[in-house]
C-alpha angles and dihedrals in degrees: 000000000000091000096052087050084056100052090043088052090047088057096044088053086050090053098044082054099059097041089055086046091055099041084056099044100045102008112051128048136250146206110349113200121186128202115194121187134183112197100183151349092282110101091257122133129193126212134181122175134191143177146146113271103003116160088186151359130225130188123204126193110221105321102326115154098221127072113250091209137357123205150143102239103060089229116124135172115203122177120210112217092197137028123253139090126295151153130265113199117199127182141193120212127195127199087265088068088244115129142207114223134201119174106194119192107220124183108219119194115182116204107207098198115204111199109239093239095070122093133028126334135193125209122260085232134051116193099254088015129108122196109230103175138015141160117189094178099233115160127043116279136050114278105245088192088060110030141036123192124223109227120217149346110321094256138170105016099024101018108185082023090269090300100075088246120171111220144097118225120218130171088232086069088071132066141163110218119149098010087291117114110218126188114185142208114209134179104242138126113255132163089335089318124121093199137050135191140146127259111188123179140178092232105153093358107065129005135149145195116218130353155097107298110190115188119180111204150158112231122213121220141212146109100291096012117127131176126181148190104196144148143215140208114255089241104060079105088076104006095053120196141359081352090081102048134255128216122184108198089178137008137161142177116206131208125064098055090298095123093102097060133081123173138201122216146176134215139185148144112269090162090316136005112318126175142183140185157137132234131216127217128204110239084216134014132344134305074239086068102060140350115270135177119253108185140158130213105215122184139145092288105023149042103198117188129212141198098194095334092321115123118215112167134008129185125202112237097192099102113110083242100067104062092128085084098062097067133077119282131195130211137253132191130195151124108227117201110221129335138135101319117033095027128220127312114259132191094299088064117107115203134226099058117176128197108203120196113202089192149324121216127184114201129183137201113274 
């Protein structure tokens, strides 16, 4: 009798065995393996799945409940709508209804390439201007006969370059492809920065006194992002500043719906730093949206500033304590990450950014 229960146990064991030998052969399934390729800057995510014994496969965006697609071959397309990380959850299921899960992060960054030709123009000749400079970046580098770059972060004597900005700047951030000049701001760690990005200026190769500056440009956004088009006066070598003048042709500072605003200020030394200054707003839509002229008219009385020929502030010039203004300036260009006025960038804020200038033009009173 006890010899008989322990040979039936033996065989129910046996039998247990091969069931759970057959539940995890044909069943459940085994090594998933998942492939994810993005192929551009599009959005668009490719996803390929495969395991043993899968009856089906299912993908989940972020922590949905619900599955986004169901299929058997283990191939989905998903397309991103917005740039930003996130997390691609992909999942094997066997005919026992278990299921094998892999939950991949991916960083999507969607370029939304504006052609050059859209947005507003101004002509290469004025009647009773001449155009005395001009660099319309064709090509396919950065003109060294035009332009220098500043290296770094303002450390040791102006860290943060006096405005308590984040980035580093690094020639690498700038580059001239399709007769577009593009300087980016990227997030990367560089030299105890978080953030790069390029700032190029004309000092000791090109400045001017007095005239209509047009510069066509499409602007980046984002909370902490700042690009400018600015100039400053030839002596800041030995005045310092303000002493030597600053004028801001453009500035913005992106995040909070203030995308579709620029502003032009002034700033100089009356017994300490003054400024002054007015601001533009789109009546629709971004200066991400579109190119568009920001330009300034500069003679002996008056600074005018324009938003495609549209003139929304002036200053006089003429007080005796303005005489940083009557002297030759030269141009800088940059995007600055953080700092003071606009603040830091937060989890809204999509890097890269990039700033692209069409061309700049300096023309003069004939």
């Amino acid at each position: 009798m006890i010899v008989r229960l322990i040979g039936l146990v033996l065989i129910i064991q046996g039998l247990i065995a091969c069931d759970s030998e057959n539940i995890t052969d044909t069943a459940n399934p085994a090594n998933l393996t998942v492939d994810i390729t993005i192929p551009d800057d599009s959005g668009l995510v490719l996803i390929q799945a495969s395991a043993e014994n899968a009856s089906e496969y299912q993908l989940r965006i972020e922590d949905t409940q619900d599955p986004y697609e169901t299929n058997t071959s283990g191939y989905f397309e998903y397309q991103f709508q917005q740039s930003g990380s996130y997390e691609l959850d992909v999942r094997a299921y066997g005919k026992s209804g278990r299921y094998l899960r892999e939950i991949i992060p991916v960083d999507i960054t969607i370029s939304y390439d504006v052609p050059v030709d859209e947005g507003y123009f101004t002509p290469l000749n004025y009647d009773g201007w001449k155009l005395i400079w001009h660099d319309e970046f064709d090509g396919n580098t950065i003109n060294t006969e035009n332009w220098v770059f500043e290296i770094g972060d303002g450390c040791p004597g102006l860290c943060g370059w006096g405005n308590n900005e984040l980035q580093y700047y690094r020639k690498q951030n700038a580059w001239v492809d399709g007769s577009v000049l593009t300087i980016e701001a990227r997030k990367e760690s560089f030299k105890n920065r978080r953030y790069t990005s390029a700032r190029m200026k004309t000092q000791e190769k090109v400045s001017f006194q007095y005239g209509r500056i047009d510069i066509r440009a499409l602007l980046p956004g984002g909370q902490g992002i700042w690009p400018a088009l600015w100039m400053l006066g030839n002596d800041i070598t030995t005045a310092g500043w303000p002493a030597c003048g600053e004028i801001d042709i453009m500035e913005m500072i992106g995040g909070s719906g203030r995308e579709n605003q620029v502003h032009g200020t002034l700033h100089w030394d009356l017994n300490g730093h003054v400024s002054a200054g007015g601001s533009y707003t789109l009546p629709s839509g971004t200066f991400g949206d579109e190119y568009h002229v920001f330009s300034i008219i500069w003679d002996e009385n008056l600074i005018r500033w324009f938003v495609n020929d549209k003139q929304y502030f002036q200053i006089d010039i003429t007080p005796s304590h303005m005489t940083e203004f009557h002297q030759e300036f030269f141009l800088i260009f940059n995007v600055a990450v953080g700092g003071n006025w606009p603040g830091n960038p937060d989890d809204s804020t999509v890097l890269p950014q990039q700033m692209k200038v069409d061309y700049v033009r300096v023309f003069q009173k004939e």
